[in-house]
N, C-alpha and C positions, 0 to 999 in steps of 0.2 A: 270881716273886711276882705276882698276882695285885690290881691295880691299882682300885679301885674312890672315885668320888666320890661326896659324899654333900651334897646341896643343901636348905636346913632351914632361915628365918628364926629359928626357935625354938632358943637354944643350948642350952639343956640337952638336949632332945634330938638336935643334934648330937654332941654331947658325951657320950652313952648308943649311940650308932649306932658312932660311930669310934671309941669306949674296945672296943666289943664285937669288932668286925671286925677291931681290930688285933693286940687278944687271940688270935683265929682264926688271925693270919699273912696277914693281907689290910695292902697297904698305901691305905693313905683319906687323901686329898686333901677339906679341905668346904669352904662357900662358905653365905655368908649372903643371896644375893639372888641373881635371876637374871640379874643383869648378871655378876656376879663367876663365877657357876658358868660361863659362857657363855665368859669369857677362859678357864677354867682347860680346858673341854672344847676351845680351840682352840688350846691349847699343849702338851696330852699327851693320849696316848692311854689309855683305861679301858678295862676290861672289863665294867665294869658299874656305872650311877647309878643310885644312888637319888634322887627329886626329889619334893620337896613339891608338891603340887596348886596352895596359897594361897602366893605369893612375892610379897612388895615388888619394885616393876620389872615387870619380863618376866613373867611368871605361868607357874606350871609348863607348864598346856597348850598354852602356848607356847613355851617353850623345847623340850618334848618334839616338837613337828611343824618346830622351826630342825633339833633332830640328824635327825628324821626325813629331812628334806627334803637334808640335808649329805651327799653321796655318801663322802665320806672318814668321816662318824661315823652312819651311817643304821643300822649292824648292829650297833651299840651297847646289847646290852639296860638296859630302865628300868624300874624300879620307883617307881610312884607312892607315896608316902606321903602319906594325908590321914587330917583329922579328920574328914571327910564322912564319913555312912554311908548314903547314900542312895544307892539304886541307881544312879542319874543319873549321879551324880558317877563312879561307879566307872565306868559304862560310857562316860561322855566320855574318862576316862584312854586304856580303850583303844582309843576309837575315833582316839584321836590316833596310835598309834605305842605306848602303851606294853604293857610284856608283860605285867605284872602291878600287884598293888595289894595295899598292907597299909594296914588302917585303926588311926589314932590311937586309943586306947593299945594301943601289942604289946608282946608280951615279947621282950625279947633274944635270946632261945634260936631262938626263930619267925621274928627275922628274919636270924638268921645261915642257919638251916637254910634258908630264904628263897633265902638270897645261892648258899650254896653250889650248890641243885640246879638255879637261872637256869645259874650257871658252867658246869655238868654241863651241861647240855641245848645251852648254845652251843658246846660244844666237840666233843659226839659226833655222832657220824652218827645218824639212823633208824635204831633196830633195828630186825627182821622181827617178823612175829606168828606166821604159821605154814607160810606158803609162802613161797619161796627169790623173791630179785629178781636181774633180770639186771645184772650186772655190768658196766656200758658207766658213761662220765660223760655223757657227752650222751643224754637222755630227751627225746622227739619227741612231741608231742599236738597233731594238727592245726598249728596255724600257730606254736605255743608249744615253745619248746626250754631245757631246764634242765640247765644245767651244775654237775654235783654235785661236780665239785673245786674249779670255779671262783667258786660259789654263785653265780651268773647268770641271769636266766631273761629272757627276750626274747619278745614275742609280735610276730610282723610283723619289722618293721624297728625296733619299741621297745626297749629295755632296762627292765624296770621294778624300781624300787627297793623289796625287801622287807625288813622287818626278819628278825633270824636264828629269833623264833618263826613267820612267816610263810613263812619258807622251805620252814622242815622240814614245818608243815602242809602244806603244798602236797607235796612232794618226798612225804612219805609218802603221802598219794592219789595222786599220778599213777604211783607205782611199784605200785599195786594198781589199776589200771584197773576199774570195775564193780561191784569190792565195795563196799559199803556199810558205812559205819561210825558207830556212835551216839556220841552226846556222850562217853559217858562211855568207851569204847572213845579216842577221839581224846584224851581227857586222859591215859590210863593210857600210851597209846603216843608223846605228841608231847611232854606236858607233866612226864610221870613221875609214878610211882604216888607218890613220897615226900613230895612236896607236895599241899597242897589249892589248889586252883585250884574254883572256881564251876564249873558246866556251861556258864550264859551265855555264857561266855571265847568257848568253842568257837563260837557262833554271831557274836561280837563281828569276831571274828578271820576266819571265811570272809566277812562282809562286807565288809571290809578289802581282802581278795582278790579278791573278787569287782569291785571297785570301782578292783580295780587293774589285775586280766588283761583281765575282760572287755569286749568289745565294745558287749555291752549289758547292766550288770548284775543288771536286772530278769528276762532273759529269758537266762540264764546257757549256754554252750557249754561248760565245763570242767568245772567245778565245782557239781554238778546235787546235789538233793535231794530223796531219797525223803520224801515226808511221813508224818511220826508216827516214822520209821525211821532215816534219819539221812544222813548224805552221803555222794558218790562221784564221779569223774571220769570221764567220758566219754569215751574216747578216740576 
């Protein structure tokens, strides 16, 4: 069963979030501040938080860059929930670490199907699009080596810590050396056709990368882009 906490100042909407999830066969652990969600994420393990943006205490975008930064809870997907609807706000969510964002008021239905296809996506590998990849676990690009059993990826002598959406973003460009893939191409293949995810995300997310692998992020070796067309990996 399928572990998920749910972090919310607001009870009623705690209380609408974990009545629905448990409904599903999800078991929900929730927490009313960020201090509280903070012991609960360092006494068990989740599959998947949900976290409010605006918390008493620790404020969500901070608690989301503590598990970012937690090598033991870093591949932990998060889902932001806020009342914000400003662009800003959404895109601070994931420039911190998180993988997605439902804005205040959802419906229950939206954010199970939510929960479920985050779960899906952290648990599967990359499928292919149309040509076959080779079969090794270790993938080599210049000084960069990705360990697909071990979800690993090291540039140099670093280790760098990815979340489990940044992984597969990556893993899927560098197992396609040269093609080029559009926004919406990267959503359908990394993020899943059955959710809606922004196009943004996509550019949110290889910054993230970009800021993680590279050398010099402005002036990228990996993870290059065609303009007007869309991104690719350089091998």
């Amino acid at each position: 069963m399928k572990s998920i906490l749910v972090i919310d100042d607001e009870a009623d909407i705690v209380e609408l979030v974990a009545y629905n999830l448990k409904k599903e066969g999800f078991n929900v652990d929730t927490a009313h501040d960020g201090e509280q969600g903070l012991k609960n994420i360092g006494s068990k393990r989740y599959d998947l938080i949900f976290l409010d943006l605006m918390l008493p205490g620790i404020q969500g975008v901070e608690l989301c860059k503590m598990v970012r930064n937690n090598p033991d809870t870093s591949r932990i997907p998060i889902v932001m929930l806020t009342a914000k609807g400003e662009e800003i706000d959404k895109i601070l969510g994931l420039e911190v670490g998180a993988d997605d964002y439902i804005t205040k008021p959802f419906s229950p239905r939206e954010l199970v199907a939510r929960a479920k296809a985050i779960l899906r996506r952290a648990e599967q590998t990359v499928e292919t699009v149309h040509e076959p990849v080779e079969d090794e676990s270790i993938l080599r690009i210049k000084d960069m080596t990705i360990d697909k059993e071990r979800f690993i990826v090291t540039v140099g002598d670093r280790q760098i810590k990815l979340s489990a959406t940044e992984f597969k973003l990556l893993l899927f460009l560098a197992e396609r050396p040269k093609k080029i893939f559009n926004r919406e191409q990267l959503l359908d293949m990394v993020w899943g056709s059955d959710v809606y995810v922004e196009p943004r995300t996509v550019d949110v997310h290889i910054r993230r990368l970009r800021a993680k692998i590279e050398h010099d992020p402005n002036n990228p070796a990996y993870i290059k882009t065609m303009r007007g067309v869309g991104y690719y990996v350089e091998k």
